[in-house]
C-alpha positions, 0 to 999 in steps of 0.5 A, spaced: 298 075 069 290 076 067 285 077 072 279 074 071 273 074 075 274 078 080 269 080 085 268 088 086 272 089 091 277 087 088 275 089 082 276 096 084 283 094 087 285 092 081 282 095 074 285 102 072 279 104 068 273 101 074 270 109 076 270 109 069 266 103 067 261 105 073 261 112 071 259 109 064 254 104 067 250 110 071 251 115 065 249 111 059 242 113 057 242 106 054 243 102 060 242 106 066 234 104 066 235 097 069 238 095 075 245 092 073 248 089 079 256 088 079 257 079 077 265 079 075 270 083 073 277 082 069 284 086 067 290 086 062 297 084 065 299 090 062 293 094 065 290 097 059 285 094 058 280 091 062 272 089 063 266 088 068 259 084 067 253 086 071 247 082 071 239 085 071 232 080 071 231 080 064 224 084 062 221 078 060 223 075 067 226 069 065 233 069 066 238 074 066 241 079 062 248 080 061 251 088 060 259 087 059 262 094 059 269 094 055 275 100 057 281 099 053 287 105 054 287 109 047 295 112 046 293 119 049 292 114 055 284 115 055 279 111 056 275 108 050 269 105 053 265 100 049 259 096 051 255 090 049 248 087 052 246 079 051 239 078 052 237 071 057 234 066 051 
C-alpha cells in the first residue's frame, strides 16, 4: 500500500530515506536559506522510493512556496536524491 500525506511523525516512521531527505534540505546550498517547515509526506509500497514537501512564505510574501525533495533507491541501494521548487503564483 502507498502512504500518502503523512504528517512528520509518522513520516520518520515510515520513510526508509527520511534522515536523507532532511539531511538534503539542510545541506543543499540551493535550499538551505528559506525556512522550509515540514507539510506532508509520502512512500512507495515497496519502500524504494518516497518524498516529502516543505512549505516557506514566498519572498514576494503572497502565498507559499513549495519544496518537494524526491529519494528514489538506486541498485546499489543508495539514495539518489532529487529536488523541485514550485513558486506561489
Amino acid at each position: 500500500m502507498v502512504q500518502f500525506n503523512l504528517d512528520e511523525d509518522k513520516f520518520w516512521k515510515w520513510s526508509p530515506a527520511a534522515a536523507e531527505i532532511f539531511a538534503y534540505r539542510r545541506e543543499n546550498k540551493d535550499i538551505n536559506t528559506m525556512p522550509w517547515g515540514f507539510d506532508r509526506g509520502g512512500v512507495s509500497d515497496d519502500r524504494r522510493s518516497t518524498w516529502a514537501s516543505f512549505l516557506c512564505v514566498a519572498l514576494s510574501g503572497w502565498g507559499k512556496d513549495e519544496l518537494t525533495i524526491s529519494a528514489t533507491m538506486n541498485e546499489d541501494s543508495s539514495w539518489q536524491i532529487t529536488h523541485a521548487i514550485k513558486r506561489a503564483p
